[in-house]
C-alpha positions as CSV (number, residue, x, y, z in Angstrom):
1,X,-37.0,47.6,29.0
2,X,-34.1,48.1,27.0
3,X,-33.9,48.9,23.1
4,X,-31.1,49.4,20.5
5,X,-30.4,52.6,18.5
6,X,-27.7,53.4,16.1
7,X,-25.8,56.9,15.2
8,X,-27.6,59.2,12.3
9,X,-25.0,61.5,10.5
10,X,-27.9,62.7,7.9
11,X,-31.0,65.0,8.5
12,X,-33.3,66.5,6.3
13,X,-36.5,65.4,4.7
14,X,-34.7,64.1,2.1
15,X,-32.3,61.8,4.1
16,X,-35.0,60.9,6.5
17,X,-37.3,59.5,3.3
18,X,-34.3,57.6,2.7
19,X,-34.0,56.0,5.7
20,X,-37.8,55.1,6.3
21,X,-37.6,53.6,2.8
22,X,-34.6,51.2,4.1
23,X,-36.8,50.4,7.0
24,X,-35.4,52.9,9.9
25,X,-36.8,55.5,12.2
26,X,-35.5,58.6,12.6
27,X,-35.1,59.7,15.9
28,X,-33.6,62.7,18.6
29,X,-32.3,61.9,21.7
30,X,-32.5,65.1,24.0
31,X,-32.1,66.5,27.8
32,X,-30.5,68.5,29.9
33,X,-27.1,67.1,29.5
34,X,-25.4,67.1,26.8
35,X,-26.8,68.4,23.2
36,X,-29.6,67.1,21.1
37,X,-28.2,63.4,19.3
38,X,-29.7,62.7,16.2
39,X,-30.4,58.7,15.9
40,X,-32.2,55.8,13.8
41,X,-34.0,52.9,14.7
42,X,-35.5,49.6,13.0
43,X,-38.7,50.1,12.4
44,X,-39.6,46.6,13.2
45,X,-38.5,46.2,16.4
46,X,-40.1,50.0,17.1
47,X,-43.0,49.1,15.7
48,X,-43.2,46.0,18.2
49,X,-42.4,47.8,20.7
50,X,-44.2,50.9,21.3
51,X,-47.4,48.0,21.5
52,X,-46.2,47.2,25.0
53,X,-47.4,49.7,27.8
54,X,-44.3,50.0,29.8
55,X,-42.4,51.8,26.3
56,X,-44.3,54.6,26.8
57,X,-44.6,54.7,31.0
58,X,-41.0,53.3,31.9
59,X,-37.7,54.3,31.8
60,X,-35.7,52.2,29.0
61,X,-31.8,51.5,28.9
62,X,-30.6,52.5,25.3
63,X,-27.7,51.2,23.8
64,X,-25.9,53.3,21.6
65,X,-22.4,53.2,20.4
66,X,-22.0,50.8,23.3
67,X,-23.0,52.2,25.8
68,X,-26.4,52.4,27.7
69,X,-28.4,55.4,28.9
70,X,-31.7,55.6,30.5
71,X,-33.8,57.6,28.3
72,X,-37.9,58.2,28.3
73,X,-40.0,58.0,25.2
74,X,-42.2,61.9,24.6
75,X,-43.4,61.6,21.2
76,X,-44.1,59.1,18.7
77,X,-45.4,60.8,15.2
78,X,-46.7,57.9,13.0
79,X,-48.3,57.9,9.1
80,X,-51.7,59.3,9.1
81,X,-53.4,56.2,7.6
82,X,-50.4,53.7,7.0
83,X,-49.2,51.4,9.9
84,X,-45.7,53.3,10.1
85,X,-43.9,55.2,12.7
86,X,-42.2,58.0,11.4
87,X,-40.0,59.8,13.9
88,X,-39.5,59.1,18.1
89,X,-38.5,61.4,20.6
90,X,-36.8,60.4,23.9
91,X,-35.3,62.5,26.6
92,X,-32.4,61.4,28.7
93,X,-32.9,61.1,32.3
94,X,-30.6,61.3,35.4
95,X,-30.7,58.8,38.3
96,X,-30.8,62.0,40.6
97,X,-33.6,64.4,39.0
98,X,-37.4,63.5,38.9
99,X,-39.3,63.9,35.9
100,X,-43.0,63.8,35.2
101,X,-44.5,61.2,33.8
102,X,-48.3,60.5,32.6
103,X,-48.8,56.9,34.2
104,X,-51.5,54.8,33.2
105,X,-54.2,53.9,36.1
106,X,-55.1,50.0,36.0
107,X,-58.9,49.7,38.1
108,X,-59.8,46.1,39.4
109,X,-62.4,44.9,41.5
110,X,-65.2,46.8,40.8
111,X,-67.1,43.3,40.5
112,X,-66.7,42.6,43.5
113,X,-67.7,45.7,45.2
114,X,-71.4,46.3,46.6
115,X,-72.4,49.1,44.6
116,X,-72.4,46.3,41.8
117,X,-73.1,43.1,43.4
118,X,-75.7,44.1,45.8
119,X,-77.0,47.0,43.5
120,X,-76.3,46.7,40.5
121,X,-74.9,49.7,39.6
122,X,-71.9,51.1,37.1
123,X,-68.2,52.5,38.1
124,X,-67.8,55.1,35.4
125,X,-64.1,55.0,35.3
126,X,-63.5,59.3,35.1
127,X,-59.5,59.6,34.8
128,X,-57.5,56.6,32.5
129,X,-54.1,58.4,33.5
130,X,-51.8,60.5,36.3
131,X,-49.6,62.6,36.0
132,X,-46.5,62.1,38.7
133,X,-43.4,63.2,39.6
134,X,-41.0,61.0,41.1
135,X,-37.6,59.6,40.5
136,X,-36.8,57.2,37.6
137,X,-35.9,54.6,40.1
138,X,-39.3,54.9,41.4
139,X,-41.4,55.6,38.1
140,X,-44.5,53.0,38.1
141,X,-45.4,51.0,34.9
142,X,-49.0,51.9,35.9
143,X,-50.6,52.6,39.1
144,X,-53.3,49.7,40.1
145,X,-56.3,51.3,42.1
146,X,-59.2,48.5,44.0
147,X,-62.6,49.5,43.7
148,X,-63.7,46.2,45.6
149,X,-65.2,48.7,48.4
150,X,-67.1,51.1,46.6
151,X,-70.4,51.3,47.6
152,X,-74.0,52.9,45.9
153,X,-73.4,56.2,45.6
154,X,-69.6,56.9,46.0
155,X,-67.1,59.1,44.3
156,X,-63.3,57.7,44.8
157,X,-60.9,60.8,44.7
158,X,-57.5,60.8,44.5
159,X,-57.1,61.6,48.4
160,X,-58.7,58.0,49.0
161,X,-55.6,55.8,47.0
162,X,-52.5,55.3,48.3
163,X,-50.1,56.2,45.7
164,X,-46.6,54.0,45.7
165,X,-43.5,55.1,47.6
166,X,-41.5,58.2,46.4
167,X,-44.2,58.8,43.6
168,X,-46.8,62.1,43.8
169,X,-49.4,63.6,41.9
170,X,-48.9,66.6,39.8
171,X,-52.4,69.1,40.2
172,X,-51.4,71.8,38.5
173,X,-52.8,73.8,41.5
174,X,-56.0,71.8,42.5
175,X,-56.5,69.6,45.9
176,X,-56.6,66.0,45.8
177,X,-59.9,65.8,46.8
178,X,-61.5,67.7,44.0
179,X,-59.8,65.1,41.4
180,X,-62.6,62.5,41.2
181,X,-61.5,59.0,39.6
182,X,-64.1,56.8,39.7
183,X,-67.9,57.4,40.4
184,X,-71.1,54.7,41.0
185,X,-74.1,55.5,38.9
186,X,-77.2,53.7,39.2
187,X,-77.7,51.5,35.4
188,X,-79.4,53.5,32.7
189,X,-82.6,51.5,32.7
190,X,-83.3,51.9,36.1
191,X,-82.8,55.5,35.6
192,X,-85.2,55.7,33.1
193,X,-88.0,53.6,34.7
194,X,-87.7,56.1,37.6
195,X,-88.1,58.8,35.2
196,X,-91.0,57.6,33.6
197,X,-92.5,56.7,36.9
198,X,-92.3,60.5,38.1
199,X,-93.2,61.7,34.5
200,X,-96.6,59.5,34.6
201,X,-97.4,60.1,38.0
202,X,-97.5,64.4,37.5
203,X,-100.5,64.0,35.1
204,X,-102.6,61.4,37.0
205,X,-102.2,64.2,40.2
206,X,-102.9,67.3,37.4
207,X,-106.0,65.2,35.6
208,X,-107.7,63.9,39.7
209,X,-111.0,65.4,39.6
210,X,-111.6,68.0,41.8
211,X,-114.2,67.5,44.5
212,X,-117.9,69.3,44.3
213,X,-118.0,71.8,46.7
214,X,-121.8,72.0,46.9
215,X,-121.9,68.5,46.9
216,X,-119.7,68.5,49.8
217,X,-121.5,70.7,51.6
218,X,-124.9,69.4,51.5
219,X,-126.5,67.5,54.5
220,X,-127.1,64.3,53.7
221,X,-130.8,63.1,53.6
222,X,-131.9,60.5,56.3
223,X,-135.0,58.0,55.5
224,X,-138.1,58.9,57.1
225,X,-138.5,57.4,60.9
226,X,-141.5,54.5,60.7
227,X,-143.9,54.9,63.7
């Protein structure tokens, strides 16, 4: 995705009131090579473009002064209440370092899966987002996970998807495994009804009359034999 940004010369609050008044962004370009560049960018276009998914997950080509570097965008501040963006960050990358990158997970499927079509369950959908490491080559838009095989009662973990080539997870020290996704959950109703059933069924038991022993024991009578 490629975007257009222009050389800033000013900072300050004061210059970047200006600019947001003529309808610019201020901006910052920065990474590990090179220093810091301070730039500006129509807020129009920005504002149209941080809407699409892949501004915020891919790697864009920025042109400035000419030339085109691949950058990623790691902040967007916008107005508390108005629909204005007022500043961007973006960090340059290089074709040989990876970087790490919060992609977006895309589910699909689960409608066709068992645990919803035979029993009518629910996929709680747990994590909405990975974070990876990878090459920018290699750096997903999103990462699409099927949960056509899921069945009543099942977790899916991050050790159960294949992630694409040259991309891994960053777990911050925990095991795949343990990094649940997606879990079936019987519907809310049917939990309830269950509930209930339990909940009615422990008084009944508590409220059974108990039998009469010396009832019990008693012999019981016979008729008198005719002769």
């Amino acid at each position: 995705m490629k975007f257009a940004a222009f050389e800033r010369n000013m900072q300050g609050t004061g210059a970047s009131r200006r600019l947001r008044n003529a309808g610019k962004v201020p901006g910052i370009v920065y990474g590990s090579e090179g220093a810091p560049q301070l730039i500006e960018l129509d807020h129009n276009a920005l504002w149209h473009a941080i809407k699409k998914e892949a501004f915020h997950s891919s790697v864009l080509d920025m042109e400035l002064a000419g030339q085109i570097s691949q950058v990623l965008l790691r902040d967007v501040q916008m107005h508390p209440y108005r629909p204005q963006v007022l500043h961007v960050d973006f960090q340059r990358v290089s074709a040989k370092q990876k970087i790490h990158m919060k992609i977006r997970l895309h589910y699909s499927g689960e409608d066709e899966s068992p645990a919803v079509k035979l029993d009518k369950c629910l996929i709680n959908h747990i994590v909405s987002e990975l974070e990876v490491s990878c090459l920018p080559a290699d750096l997903p838009e999103a990462i699409h996970i099927d949960l056509s095989k899921l069945e009543k009662g099942a977790t899916l973990t991050l050790k159960d998807i294949q992630l694409p080539q040259g991309v891994e997870a960053v777990l911050h020290g925990h095991a795949a495994e343990e990094m649940v996704l997606a879990s079936v959950v019987m519907p809310a109703a049917e939990e309830a009804t269950t509930a209930d059933a339990d909940t009615a069924a422990a008084p009944a038991a508590a409220a059974a009359p108990a039998p009469d022993k010396k009832t019990a024991a008693a012999p019981e009578k016979k008729p008198p034999e005719k002769k």
